[in-house]
N, C-alpha and C positions, 0 to 999 in steps of 0.2 A: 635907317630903318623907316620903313614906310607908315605915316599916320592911319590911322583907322578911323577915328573918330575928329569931329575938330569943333568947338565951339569957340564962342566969340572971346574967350581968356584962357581957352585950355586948346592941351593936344593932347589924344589917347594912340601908344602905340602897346602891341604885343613886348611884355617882360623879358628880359636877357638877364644871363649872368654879370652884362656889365652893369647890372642895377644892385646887385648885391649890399655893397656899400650901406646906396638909400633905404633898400629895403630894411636892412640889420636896424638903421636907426628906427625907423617907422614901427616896425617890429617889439624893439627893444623898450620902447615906451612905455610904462604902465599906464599913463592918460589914454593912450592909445586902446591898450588891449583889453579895458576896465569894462568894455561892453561886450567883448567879444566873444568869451566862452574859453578863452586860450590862452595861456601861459606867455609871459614874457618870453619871446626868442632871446637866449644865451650864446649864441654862437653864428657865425658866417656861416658853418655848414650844416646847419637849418636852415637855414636862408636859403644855402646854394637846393637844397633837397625842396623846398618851398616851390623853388622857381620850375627845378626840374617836373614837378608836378604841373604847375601852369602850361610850360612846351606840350606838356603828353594834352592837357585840356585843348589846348587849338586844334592840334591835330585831331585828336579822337573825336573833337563838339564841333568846329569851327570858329569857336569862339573861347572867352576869358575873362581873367582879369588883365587890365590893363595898365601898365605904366601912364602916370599921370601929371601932365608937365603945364607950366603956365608959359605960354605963348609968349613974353613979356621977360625975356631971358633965359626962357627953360631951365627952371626952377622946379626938380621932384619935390612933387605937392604928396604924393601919394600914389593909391591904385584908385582904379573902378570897374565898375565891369559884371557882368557877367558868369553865374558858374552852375553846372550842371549837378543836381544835390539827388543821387541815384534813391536815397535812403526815401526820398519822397516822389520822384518822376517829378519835379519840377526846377526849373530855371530859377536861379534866384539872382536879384539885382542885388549888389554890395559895394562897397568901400571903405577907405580907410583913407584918413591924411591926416599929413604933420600934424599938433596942438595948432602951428602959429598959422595954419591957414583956414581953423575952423573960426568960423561966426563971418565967412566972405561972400556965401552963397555957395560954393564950389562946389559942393554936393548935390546943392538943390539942381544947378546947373547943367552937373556932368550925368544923373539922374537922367534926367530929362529927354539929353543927346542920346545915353546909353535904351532909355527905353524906344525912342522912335527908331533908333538903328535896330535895335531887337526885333521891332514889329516889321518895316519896311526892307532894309537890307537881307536881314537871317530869316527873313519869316516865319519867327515865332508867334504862336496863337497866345501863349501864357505865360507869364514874368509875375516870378511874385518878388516880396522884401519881410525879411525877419527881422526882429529889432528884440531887445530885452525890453522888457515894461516899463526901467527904468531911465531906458537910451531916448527921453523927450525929444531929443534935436533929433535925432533917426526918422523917428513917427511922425513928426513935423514935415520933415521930407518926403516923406511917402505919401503923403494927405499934398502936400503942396505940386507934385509933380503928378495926379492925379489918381492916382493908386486909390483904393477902397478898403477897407478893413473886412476881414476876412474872420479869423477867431485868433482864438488863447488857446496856445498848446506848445507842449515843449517841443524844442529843437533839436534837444541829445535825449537819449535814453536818460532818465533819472534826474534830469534837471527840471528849472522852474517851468513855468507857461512864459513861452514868450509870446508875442504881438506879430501876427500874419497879416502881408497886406497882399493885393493882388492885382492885378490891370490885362487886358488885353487889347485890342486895337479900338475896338467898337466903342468900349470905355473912356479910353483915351481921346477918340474925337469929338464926342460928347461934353467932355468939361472945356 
């Protein structure tokens, strides 16, 4: 499968079912999912129903989330990526990885790659990042890959105010 993305410790390719596996674990996390807004994944065929949504994402966006591998044994670390949030008309920048590879930079890193390929490759004009108010190491990310704060407002109907960030090209050359 062909790379998309590549920095200096990671490789971003488009999601397959032969990820499933990795996913269930990453998934199946409560550390993981404590910020997310989303129930523990119980089963591979969530997962598999998961992935099958990403396939329809490339096609329909050209873009996604993406399987995320450390260059250095190809080690699934996680996703990153990319995903199209109709409910808003905005792009939004996310991810997710194992517990054992947060506190590496790997976010801040793959952030980074993911927003200059947004801007330069896809030519997108706007890429925002949600976070809970609670998810400090999120916000950190978004402030450190150059993103701006935006407001406080929830992200599902009837939930808290979460944390809007935002960036576009012009922003991004700037810092």
């Amino acid at each position: 499968m062909k790379n998309l993305i590549e920095t200096e410790r990671l490789l971003l390719r488009k999601i397959t079912l032969d990820d499933k596996e990795e996913l269930f674990e990453l998934h199946s996390e409560p550390d993981v999912q404590i910020y997310t807004g989303e129930p523990v994944v119980e089963s591979i065929e969530e997962i598999e129903k998961a992935i099958q949504t990403r396939i329809d994402d490339y096609k329909k966006y050209g873009f996604g989330r993406w399987a995320t591998f450390l260059k250095n044994g190809m080690q699934f670390v996680g996703w990153a990526g990319l995903a199209y949030l109709p409910e808003f008309d905005e792009i939004d920048l996310g991810y997710r990885f194992l517990p054992k590879y947060w506190g590496l930079g790997i976010a801040t890193e793959v952030s980074s790659a993911i927003l200059n390929y947004g801007f330069d490759s896809l030519k997108i004009k706007k890429i925002i990042a949600i976070a809970m108010k609670e998810n400090k190491a999120s916000i950190r990310v978004m402030e450190k890959i150059g993103m701006e704060f935006d407001k406080f407002a929830p992200y599902e109907l009837g939930s808290e105010d979460a944390v809007w960030y935002w960036c576009d090209k012009n922003l991004l050359t700037k810092k």
